[in-house]
Backbone as JSON Lines, residues from 0, in Angstrom:
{"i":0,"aa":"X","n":[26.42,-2.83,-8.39],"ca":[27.85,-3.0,-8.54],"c":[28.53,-1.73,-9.04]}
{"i":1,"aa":"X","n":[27.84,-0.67,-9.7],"ca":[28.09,0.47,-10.22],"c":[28.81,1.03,-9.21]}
{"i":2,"aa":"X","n":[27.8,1.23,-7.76],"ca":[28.66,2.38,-6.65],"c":[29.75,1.21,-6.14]}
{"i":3,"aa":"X","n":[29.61,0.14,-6.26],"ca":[30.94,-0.33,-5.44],"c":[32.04,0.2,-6.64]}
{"i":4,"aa":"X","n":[32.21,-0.47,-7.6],"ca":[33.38,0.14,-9.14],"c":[33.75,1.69,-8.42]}
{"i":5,"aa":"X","n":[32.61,2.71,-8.39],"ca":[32.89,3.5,-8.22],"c":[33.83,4.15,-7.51]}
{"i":6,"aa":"X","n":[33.76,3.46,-5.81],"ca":[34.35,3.73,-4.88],"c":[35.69,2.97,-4.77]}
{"i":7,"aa":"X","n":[35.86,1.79,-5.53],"ca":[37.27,1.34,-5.5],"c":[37.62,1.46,-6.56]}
{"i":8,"aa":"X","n":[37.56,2.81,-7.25],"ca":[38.06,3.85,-8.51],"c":[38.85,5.01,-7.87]}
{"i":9,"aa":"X","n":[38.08,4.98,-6.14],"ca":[37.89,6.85,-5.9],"c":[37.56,7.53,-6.65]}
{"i":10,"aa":"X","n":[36.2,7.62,-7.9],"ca":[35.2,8.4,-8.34],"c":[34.63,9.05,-7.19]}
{"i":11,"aa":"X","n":[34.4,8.16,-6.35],"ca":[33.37,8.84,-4.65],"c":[33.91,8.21,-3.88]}
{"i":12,"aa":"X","n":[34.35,9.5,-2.56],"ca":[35.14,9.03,-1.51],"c":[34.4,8.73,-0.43]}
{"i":13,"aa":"X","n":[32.96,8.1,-0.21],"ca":[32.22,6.99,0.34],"c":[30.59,7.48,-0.01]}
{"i":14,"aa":"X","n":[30.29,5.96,0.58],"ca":[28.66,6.27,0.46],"c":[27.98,5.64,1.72]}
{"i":15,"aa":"X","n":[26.87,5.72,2.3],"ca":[26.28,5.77,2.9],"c":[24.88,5.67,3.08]}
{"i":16,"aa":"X","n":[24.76,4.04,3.3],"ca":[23.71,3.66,2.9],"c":[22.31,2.71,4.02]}
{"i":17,"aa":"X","n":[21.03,2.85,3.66],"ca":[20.28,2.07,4.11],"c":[18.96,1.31,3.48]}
{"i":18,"aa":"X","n":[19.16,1.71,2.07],"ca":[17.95,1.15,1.31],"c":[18.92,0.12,0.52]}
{"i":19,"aa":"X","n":[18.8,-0.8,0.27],"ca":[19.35,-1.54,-0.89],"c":[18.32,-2.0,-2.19]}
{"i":20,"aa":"X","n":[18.92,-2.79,-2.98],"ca":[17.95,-3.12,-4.01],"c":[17.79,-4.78,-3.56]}
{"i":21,"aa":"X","n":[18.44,-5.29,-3.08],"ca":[18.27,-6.8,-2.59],"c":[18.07,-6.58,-0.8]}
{"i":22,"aa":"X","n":[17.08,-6.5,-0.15],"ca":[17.22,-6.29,1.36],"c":[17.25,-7.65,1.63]}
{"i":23,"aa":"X","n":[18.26,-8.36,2.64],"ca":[18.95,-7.58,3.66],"c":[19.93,-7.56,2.38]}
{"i":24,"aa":"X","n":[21.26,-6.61,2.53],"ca":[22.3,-6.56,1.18],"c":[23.16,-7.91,1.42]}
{"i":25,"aa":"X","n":[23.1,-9.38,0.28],"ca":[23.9,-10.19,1.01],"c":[25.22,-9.97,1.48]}
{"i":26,"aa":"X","n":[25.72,-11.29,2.32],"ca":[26.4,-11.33,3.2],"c":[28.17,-11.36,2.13]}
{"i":27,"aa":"X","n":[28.24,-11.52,0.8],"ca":[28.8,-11.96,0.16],"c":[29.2,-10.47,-0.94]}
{"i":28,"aa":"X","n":[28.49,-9.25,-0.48],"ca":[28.54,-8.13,-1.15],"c":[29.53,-7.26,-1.46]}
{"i":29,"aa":"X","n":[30.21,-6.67,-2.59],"ca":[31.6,-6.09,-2.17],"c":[31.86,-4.87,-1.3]}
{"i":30,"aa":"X","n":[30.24,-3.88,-1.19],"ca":[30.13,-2.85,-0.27],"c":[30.22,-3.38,0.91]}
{"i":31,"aa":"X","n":[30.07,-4.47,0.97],"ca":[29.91,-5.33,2.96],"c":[32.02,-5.01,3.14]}
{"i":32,"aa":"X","n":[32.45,-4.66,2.42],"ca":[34.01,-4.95,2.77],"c":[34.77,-3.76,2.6]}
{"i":33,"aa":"X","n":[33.9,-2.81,2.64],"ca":[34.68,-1.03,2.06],"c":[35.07,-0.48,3.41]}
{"i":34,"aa":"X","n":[35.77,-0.23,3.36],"ca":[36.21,0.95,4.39],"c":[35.67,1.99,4.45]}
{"i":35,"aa":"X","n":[35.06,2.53,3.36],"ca":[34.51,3.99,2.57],"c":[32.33,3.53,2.7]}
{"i":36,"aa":"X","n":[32.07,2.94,3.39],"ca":[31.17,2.25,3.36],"c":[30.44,2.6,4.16]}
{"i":37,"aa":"X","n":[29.63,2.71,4.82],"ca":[28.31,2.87,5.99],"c":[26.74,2.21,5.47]}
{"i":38,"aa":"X","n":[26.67,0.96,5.89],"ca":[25.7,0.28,5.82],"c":[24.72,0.24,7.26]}
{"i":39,"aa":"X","n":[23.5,0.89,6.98],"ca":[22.45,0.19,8.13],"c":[21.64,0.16,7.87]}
{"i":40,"aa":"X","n":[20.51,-0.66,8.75],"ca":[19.39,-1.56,8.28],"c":[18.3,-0.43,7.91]}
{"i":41,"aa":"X","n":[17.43,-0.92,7.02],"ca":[16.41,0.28,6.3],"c":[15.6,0.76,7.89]}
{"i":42,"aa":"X","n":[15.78,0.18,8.87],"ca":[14.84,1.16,10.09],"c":[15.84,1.72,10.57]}
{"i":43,"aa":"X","n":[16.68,2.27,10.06],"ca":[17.89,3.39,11.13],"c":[17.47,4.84,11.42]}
{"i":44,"aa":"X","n":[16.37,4.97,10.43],"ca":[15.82,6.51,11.36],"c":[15.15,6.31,12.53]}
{"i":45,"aa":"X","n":[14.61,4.68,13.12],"ca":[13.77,4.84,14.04],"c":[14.35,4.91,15.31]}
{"i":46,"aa":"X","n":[14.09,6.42,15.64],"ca":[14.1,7.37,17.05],"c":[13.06,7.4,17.59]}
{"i":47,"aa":"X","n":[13.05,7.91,18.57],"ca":[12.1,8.56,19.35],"c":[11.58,9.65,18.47]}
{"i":48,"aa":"X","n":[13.18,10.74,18.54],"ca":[13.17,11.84,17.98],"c":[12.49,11.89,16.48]}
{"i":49,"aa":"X","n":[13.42,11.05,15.85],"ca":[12.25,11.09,14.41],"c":[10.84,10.23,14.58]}
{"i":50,"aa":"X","n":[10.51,9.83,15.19],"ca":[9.11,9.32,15.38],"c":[8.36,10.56,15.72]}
{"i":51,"aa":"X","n":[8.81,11.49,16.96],"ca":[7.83,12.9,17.19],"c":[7.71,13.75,16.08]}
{"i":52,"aa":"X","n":[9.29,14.09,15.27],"ca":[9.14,14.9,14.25],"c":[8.19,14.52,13.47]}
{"i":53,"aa":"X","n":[8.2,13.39,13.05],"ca":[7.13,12.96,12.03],"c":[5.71,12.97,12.13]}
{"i":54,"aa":"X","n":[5.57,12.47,13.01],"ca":[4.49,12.83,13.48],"c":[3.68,14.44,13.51]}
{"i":55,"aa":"X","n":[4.6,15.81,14.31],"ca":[4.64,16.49,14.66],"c":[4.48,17.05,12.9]}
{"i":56,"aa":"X","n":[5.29,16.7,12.0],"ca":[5.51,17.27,10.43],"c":[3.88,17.07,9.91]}
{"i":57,"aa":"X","n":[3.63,15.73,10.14],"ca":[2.02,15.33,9.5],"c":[1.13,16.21,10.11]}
{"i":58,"aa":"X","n":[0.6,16.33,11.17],"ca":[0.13,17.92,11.97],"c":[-0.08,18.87,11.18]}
{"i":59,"aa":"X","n":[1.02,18.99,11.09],"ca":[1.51,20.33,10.58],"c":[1.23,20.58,9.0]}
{"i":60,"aa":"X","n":[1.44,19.98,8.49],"ca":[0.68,19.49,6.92],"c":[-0.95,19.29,6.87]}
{"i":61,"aa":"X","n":[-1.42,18.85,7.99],"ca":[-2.47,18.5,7.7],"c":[-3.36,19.8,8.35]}
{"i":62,"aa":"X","n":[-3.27,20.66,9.24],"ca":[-3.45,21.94,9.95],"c":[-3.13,22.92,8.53]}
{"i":63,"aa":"X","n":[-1.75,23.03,7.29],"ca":[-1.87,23.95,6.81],"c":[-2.66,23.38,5.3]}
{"i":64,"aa":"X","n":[-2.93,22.31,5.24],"ca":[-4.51,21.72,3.98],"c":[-5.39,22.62,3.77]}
{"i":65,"aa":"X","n":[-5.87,22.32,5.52],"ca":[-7.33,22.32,6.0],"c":[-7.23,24.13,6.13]}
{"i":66,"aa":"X","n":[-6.23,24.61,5.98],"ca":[-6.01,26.14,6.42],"c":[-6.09,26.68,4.85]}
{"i":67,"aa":"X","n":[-5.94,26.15,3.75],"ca":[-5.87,26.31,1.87],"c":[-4.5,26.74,1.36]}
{"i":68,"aa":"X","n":[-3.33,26.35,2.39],"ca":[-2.03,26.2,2.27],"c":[-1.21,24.56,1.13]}
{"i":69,"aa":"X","n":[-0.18,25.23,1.01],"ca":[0.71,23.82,0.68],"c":[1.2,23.36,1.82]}
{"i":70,"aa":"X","n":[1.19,21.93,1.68],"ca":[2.02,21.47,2.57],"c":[3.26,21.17,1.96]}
{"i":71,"aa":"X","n":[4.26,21.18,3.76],"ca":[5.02,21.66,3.16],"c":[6.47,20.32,2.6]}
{"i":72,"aa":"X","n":[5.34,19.31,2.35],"ca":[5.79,18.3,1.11],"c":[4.73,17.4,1.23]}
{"i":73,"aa":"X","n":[5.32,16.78,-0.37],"ca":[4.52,16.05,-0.42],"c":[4.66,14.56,-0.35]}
{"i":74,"aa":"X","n":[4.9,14.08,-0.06],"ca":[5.68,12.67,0.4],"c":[4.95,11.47,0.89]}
{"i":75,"aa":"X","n":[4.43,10.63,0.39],"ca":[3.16,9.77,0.52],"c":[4.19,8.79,0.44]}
């Protein structure tokens, strides 16, 4: 309820979101009614495109391990 207050303060002139703390965010929510708002479902990165990158990123992490590099995150 914090970022909604927020945004119908104009503290922040929107947010943009896909993780919530209650999934799905109910239907009854005051962010469901913002103008300043962008809600989508927690699979909105799934592309094609981000499916290769990712893929293509793990590779690439796992090629500079095995090489006595960092990868280049760490993100489990």
């Amino acid at each position: 309820m914090a970022l909604a207050e927020a945004l119908a303060a104009g503290k922040l002139a929107g947010a943009g979101l896909d993780v919530h703390e209650e999934e799905p965010l109910p239907t009854d929510h005051p962010l469901r009614d913002m103008h300043n708002v962008i809600i989508t479902p927690h699979s909105a990165f799934y592309t094609e495109e981000a499916v290769e990158g990712a893929r293509r990123q793990t590779c690439e992490n796992i090629v500079r391990i095995f090489n006595g590099k960092e990868p280049f995150n760490r993100v489990v």
